[in-house]
BAMARMI-444512 format. One line per 10 residues: their letters; for each residue x, y, z of N, C-alpha, C. Coordinates in pm, whole numbers, plus 50000, padded with zeros to 5 digits. Layout:
N
A) X,Y,Z,X,Y,Z,X,Y,Z | ...
//
This chain:
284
XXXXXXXXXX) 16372,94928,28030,16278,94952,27938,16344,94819,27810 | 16585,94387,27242,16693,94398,27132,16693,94369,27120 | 16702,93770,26689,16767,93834,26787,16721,93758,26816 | 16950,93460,26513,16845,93443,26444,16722,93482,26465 | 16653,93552,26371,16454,93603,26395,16456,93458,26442 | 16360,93482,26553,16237,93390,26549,16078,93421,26486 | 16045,93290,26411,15873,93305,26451,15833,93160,26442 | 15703,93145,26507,15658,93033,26553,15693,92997,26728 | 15695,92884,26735,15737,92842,26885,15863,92943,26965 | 15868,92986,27082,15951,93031,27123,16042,92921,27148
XXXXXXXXXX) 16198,92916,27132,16314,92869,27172,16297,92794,27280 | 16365,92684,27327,16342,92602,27484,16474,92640,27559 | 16462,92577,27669,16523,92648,27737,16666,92574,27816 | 16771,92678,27786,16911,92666,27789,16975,92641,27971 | 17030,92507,27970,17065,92503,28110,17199,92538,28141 | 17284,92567,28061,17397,92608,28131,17454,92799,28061 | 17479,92878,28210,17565,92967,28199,17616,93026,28109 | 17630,93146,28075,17693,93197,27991,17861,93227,27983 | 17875,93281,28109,18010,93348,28126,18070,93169,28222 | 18178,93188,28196,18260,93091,28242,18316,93083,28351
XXXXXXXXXX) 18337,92942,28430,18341,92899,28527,18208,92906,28642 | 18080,92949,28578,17931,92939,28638,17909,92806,28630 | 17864,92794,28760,17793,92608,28772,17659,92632,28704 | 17619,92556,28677,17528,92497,28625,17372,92530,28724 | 17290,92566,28629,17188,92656,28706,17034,92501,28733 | 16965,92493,28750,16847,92403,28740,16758,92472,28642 | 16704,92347,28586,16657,92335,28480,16498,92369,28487 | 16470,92456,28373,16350,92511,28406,16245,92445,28278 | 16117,92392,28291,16064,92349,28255,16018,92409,28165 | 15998,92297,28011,16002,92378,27878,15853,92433,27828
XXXXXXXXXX) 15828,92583,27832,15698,92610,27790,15616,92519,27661 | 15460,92515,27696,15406,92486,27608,15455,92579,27461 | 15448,92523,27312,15499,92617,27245,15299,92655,27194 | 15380,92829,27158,15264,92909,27132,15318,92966,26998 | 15193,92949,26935,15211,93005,26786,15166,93183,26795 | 15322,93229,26764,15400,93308,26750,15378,93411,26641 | 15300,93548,26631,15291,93590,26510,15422,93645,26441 | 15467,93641,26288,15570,93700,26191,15528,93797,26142 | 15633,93949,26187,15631,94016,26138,15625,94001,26020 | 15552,94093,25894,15581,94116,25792,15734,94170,25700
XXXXXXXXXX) 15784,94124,25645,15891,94183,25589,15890,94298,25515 | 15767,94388,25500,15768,94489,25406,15751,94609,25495 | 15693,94580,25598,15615,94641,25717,15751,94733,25750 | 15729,94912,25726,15792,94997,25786,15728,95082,25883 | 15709,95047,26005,15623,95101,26070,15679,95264,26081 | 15568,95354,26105,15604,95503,26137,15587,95497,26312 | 15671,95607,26360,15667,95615,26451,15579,95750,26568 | 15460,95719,26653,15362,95794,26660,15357,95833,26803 | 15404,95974,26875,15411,96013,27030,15262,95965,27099 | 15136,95906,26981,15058,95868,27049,14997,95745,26959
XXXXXXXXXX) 15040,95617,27001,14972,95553,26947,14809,95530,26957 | 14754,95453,26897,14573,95466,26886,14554,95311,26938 | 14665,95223,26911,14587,95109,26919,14666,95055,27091 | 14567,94980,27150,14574,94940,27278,14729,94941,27300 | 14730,94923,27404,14884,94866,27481,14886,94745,27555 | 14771,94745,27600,14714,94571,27670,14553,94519,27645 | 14632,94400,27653,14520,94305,27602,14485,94175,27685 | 14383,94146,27710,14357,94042,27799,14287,93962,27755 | 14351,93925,27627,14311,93786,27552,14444,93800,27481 | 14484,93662,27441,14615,93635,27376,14600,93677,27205
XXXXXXXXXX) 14756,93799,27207,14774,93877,27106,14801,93778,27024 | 14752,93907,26859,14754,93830,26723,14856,93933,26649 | 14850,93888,26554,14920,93946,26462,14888,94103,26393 | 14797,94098,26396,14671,94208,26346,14721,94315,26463 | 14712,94283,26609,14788,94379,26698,14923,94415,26698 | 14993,94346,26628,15166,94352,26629,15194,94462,26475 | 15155,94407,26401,15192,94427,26243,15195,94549,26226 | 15306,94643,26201,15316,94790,26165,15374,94834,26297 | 15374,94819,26435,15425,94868,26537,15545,94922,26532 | 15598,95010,26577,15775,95040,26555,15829,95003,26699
XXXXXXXXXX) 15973,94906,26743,15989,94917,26862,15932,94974,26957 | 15948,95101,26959,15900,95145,27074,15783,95118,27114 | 15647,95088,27054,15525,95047,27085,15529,94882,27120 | 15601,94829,27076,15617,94690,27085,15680,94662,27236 | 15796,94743,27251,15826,94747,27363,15768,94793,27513 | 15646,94884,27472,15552,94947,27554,15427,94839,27580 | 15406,94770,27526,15341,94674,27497,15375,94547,27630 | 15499,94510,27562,15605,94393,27662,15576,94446,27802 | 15596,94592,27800,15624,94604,27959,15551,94680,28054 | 15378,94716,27916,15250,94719,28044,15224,94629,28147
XXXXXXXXXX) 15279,94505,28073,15213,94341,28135,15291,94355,28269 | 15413,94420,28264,15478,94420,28386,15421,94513,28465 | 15444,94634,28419,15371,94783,28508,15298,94698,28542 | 15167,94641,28522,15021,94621,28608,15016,94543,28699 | 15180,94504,28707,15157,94394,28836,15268,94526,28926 | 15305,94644,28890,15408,94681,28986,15509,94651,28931 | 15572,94619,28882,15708,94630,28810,15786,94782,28806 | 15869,94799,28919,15973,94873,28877,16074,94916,28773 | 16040,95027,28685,16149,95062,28594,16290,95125,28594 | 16408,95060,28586,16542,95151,28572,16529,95241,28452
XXXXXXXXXX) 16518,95163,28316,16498,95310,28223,16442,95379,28208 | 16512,95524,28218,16435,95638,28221,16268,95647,28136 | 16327,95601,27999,16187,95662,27952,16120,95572,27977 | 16068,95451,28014,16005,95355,28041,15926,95404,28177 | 16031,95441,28268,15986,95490,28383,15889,95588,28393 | 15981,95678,28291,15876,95789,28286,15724,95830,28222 | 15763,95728,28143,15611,95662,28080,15488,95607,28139 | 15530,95516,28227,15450,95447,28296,15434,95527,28458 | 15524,95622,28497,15480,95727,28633,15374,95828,28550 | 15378,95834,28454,15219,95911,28357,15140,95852,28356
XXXXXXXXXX) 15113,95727,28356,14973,95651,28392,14924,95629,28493 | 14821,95685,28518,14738,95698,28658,14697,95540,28720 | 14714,95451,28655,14682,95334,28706,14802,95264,28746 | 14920,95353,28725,15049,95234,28752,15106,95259,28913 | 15115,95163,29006,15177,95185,29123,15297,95098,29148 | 15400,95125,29162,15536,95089,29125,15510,95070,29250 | 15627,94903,29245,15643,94841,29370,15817,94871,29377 | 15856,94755,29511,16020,94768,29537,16058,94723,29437 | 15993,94547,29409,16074,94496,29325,15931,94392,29219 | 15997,94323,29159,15880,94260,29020,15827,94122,29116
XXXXXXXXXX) 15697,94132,29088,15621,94029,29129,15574,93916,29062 | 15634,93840,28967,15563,93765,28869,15464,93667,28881 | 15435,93622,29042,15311,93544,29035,15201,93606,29003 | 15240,93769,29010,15059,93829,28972,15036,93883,28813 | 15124,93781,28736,15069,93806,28579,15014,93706,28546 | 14862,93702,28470,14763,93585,28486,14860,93476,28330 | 14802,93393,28306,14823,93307,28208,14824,93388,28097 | 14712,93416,28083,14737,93510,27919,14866,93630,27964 | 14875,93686,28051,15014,93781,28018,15108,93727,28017 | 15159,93571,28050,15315,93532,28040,15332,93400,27883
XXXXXXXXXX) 15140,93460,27831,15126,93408,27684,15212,93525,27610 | 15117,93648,27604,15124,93740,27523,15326,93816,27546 | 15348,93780,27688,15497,93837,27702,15600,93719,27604 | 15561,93648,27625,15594,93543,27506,15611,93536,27382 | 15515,93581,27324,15472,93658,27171,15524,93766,27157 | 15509,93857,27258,15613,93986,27208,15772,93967,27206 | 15780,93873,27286,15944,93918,27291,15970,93812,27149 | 15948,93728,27133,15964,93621,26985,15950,93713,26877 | 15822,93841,26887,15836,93900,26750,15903,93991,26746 | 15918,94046,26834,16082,94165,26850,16188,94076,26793
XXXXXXXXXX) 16248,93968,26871,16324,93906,26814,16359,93874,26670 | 16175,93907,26615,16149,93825,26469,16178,93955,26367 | 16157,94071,26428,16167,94196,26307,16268,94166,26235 | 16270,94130,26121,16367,94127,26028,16484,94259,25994 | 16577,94197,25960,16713,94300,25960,16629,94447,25878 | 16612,94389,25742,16556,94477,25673,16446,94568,25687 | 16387,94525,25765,16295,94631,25822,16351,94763,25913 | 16394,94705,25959,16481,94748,26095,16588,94887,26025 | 16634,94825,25915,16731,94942,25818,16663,95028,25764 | 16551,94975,25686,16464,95051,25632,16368,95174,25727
XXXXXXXXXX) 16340,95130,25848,16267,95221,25958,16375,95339,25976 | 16507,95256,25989,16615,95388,26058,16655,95464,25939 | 16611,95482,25840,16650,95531,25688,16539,95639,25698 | 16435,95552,25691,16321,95689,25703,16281,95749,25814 | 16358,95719,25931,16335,95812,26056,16444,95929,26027 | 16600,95925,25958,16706,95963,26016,16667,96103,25820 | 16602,96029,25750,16533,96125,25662,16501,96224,25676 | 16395,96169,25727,16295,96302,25815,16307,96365,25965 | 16431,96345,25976,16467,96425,26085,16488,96384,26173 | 16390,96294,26273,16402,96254,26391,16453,96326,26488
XXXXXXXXXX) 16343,96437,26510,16339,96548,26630,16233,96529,26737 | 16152,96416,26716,16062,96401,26849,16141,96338,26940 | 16112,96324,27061,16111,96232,27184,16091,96056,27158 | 15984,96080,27076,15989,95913,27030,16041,95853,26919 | 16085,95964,26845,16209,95931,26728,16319,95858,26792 | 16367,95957,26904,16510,95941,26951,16484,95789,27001 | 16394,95790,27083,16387,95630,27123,16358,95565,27062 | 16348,95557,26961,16281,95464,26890,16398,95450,26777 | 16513,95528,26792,16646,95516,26673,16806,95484,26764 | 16721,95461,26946,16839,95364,27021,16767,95262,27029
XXXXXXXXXX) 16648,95247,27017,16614,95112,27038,16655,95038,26906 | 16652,95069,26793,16710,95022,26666,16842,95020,26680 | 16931,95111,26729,17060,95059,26766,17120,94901,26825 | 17020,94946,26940,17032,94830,27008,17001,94687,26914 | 16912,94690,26836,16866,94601,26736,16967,94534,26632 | 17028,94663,26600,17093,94650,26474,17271,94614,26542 | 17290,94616,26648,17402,94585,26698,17525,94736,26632 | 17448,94844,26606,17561,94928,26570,17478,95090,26616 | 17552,95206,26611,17470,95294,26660,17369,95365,26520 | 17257,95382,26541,17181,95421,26382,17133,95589,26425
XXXXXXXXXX) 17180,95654,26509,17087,95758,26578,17160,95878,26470 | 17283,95878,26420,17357,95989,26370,17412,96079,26470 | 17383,96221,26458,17405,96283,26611,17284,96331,26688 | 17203,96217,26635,17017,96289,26741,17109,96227,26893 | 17193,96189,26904,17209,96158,27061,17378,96182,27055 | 17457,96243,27197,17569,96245,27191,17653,96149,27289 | 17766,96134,27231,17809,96023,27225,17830,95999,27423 | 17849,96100,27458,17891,96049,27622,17686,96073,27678 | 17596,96050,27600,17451,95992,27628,17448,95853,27609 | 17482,95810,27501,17479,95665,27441,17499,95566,27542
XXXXXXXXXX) 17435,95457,27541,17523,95349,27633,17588,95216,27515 | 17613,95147,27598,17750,95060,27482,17664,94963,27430 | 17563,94940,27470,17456,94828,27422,17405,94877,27290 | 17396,95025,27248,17373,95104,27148,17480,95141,27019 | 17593,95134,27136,17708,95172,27025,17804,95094,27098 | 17783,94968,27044,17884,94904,27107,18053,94904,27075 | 18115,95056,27015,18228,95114,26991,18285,95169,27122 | 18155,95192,27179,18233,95254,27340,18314,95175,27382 | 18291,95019,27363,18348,94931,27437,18496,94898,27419 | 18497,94946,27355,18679,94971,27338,18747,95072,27423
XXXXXXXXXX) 18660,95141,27516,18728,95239,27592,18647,95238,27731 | 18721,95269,27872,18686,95219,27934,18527,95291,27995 | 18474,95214,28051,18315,95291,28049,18305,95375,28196 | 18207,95419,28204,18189,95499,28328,18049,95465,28416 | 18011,95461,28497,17926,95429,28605,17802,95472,28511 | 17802,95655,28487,17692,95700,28437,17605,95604,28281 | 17731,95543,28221,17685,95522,28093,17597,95374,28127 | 17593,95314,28234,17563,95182,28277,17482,95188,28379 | 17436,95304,28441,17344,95337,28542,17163,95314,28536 | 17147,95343,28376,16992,95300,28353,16954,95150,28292
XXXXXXXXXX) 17068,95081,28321,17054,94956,28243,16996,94833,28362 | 16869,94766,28265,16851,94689,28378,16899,94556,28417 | 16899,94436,28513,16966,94298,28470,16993,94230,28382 | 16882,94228,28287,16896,94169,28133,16980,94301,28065 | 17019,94411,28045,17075,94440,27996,17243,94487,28008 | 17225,94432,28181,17365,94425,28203,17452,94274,28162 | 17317,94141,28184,17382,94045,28124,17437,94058,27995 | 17348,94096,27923,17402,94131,27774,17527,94193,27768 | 17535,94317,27821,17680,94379,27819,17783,94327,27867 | 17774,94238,27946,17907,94215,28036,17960,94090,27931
XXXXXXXXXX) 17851,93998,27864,17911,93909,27769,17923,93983,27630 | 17851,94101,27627,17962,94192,27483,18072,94203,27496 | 18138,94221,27588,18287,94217,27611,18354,94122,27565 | 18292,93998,27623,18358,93885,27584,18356,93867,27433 | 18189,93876,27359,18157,93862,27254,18271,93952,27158 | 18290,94052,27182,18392,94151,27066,18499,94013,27089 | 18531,93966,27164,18693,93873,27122,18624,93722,27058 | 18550,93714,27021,18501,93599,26953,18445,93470,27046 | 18412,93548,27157,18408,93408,27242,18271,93333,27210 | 18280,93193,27170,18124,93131,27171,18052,93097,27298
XXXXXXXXXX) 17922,93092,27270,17826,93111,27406,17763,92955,27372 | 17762,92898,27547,17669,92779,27562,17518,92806,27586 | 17486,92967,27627,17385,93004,27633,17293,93004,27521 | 17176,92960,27487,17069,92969,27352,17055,93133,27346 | 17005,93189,27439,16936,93311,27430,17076,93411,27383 | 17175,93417,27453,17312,93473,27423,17314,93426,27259 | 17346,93313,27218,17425,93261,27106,17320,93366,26992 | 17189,93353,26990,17075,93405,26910,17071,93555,26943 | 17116,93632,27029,17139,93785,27075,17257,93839,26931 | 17374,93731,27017,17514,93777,26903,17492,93759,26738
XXXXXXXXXX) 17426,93645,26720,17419,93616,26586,17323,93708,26516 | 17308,93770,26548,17250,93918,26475,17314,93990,26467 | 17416,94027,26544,17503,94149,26522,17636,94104,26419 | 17612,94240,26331,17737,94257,26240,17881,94233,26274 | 17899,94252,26425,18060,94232,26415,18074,94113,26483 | 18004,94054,26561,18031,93942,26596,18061,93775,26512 | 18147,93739,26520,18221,93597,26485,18257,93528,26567 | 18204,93384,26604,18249,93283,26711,18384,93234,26698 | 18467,93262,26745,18644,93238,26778,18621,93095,26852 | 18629,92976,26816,18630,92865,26888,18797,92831,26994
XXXXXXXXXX) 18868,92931,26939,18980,92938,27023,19046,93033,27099 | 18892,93092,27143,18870,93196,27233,18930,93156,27386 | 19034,93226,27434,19061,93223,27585,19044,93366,27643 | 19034,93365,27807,19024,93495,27858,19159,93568,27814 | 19304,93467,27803,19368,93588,27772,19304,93690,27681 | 19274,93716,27554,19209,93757,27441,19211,93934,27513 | 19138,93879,27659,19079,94037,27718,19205,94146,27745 | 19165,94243,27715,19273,94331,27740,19232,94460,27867 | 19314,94427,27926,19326,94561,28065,19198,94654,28124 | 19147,94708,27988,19020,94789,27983,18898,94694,27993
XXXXXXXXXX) 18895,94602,27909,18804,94456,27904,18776,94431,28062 | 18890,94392,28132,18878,94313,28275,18821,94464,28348 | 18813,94543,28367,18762,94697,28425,18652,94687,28385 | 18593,94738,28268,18499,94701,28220,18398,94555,28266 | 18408,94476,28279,18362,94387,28309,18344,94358,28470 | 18426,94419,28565,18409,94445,28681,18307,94569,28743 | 18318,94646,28675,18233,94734,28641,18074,94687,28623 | 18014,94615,28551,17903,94570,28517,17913,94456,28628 | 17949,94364,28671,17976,94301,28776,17918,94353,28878 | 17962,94506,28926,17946,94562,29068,17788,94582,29040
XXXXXXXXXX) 17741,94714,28882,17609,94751,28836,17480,94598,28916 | 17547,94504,28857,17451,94393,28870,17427,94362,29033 | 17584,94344,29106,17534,94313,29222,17480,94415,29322 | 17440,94522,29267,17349,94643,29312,17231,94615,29290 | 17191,94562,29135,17028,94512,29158,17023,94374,29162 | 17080,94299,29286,17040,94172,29333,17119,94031,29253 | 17227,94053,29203,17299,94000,29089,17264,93998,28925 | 17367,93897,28899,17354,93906,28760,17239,93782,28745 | 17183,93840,28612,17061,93753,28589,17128,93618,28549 | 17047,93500,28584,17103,93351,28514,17065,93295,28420
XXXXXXXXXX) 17135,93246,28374,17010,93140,28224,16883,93098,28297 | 16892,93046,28375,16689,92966,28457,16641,93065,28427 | 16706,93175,28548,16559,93318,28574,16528,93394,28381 | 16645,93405,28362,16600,93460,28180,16521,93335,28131 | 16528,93241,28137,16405,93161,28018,16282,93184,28122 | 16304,93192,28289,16180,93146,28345,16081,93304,28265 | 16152,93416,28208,16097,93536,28232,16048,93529,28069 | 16050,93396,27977,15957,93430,27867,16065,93467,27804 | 16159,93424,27717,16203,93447,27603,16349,93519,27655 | 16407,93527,27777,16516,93577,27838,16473,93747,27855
XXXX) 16363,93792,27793,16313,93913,27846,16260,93948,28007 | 16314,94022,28085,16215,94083,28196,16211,94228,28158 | 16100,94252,28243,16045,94373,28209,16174,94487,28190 | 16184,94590,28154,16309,94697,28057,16354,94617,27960
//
């Protein structure tokens, strides 16, 4: 079923590897750039178990459709385009979202030749303006969710998906801590993780994790999409004299660990296949 904002043109695309000692992947040809709508900076969206306004669109999205959305709709958004071609979901609520729609028939695996031009426009646009929500918004949403309670179903998701955003956990105790995964609270990662906590995560979000590891020891990334992930988060600092020693005992476990997760769903994702998928997003 998480980032510098972008707006305007999406980012081009990064040919070498993230994690080290990866050869060098082929080079994927640089999208036309598409003008990109900017979130508003004042914009605190509320969060609604039923939104009113579409989820897909088959003409290329504007701004007017984005503006006020809270993650979670934004993200529901990103990953109709997938459902309608069959796109299989690992996260739960994603999954379970889209096995409620009578039109969705889940395949084995993701088909991307059958998303027309305008959906690998509009998947484009969404993931650039997710990227683009400004910090402050983002604080300000989890202030007035964690206010007023945040006892729905789409609170809760919608205050890990801000986790995930904000690079720290924002939920309070609406979620407990052996629920959390480390992409949310990336404090777990100091201790060693368990199968369950890494079980609903999909390729892109195991890439991410397995270079959080690295990222907590300061390591800098040759990856674009990586380097622009970390540089949002609060604890991260590029150590230019970063070596693997750095990793400690739990680190190398950990990281074998997400290793195995990945080569269960078909490996770890690469820099090509993340830019080929629109902004290093695939569907979750």
């Amino acid at each position: 079923m998480l980032l510098l904002r972008l707006s305007g043109a999406v980012f081009g695309v990064a040919l070498v590897l993230a994690c080290a000692g990866s050869t060098p992947e082929p080079a994927v040809p640089v999208p036309a750039a598409i003008a990109t709508p900017t979130p508003p900076v004042a914009a605190v969206p509320a969060v609604s178990a039923a939104p009113e306004r579409a989820l897909y669109y088959d003409r290329v999205i504007t701004s007017a459709d984005l503006d006020g959305r809270p993650l979670r709709e934004l993200s529901l958004l990103r990953n109709t385009i997938f459902a309608r071609v069959g796109n299989p979901f690992v996260k739960p609520w994603l999954n379970d979202y889209f096995l409620a729609q009578p039109w969705y028939v889940p395949g084995q695996t993701q088909d991307l030749s059958r998303l027309t031009e305008v959906d690998r426009q509009n998947v484009t646009i969404l993931a650039a303006y997710e990227r683009a929500v400004p910090r402050v918004v983002l604080l300000a949403q989890r202030s007035a969710l964690l206010d007023r309670g945040a006892t729905s179903k789409e609170d809760k998701i919608e205050l890990r998906l801000l986790s995930e955003a904000l690079g720290e956990w924002s939920g309070g105790d609406t979620v407990a801590v052996a629920d959390r995964n480390p992409l949310e609270d990336p404090s777990l990662l100091g201790a060693q993780l368990s199968v369950d906590q890494i079980d609903e995560m999909s390729r892109r979000d195991l890439r991410l994790l397995r270079n959080s590891i690295y990222a907590r020891h300061g390591r800098p990334f040759k990856s674009l999409a990586l380097q622009q992930y970390f540089a949002e988060k609060p604890w991260y600092k590029a150590d230019y004299a970063f070596t693997e020693a750095m990793l400690t005992e739990v680190d190398k476990r950990n990281i074998k660990l997400v290793q195995s997760m990945e080569d269960r769903l078909g490996g770890p994702m690469k820099e090509w296949e993340a830019q080929r998928e629109e902004g290093w997003f695939e569907g979750a």
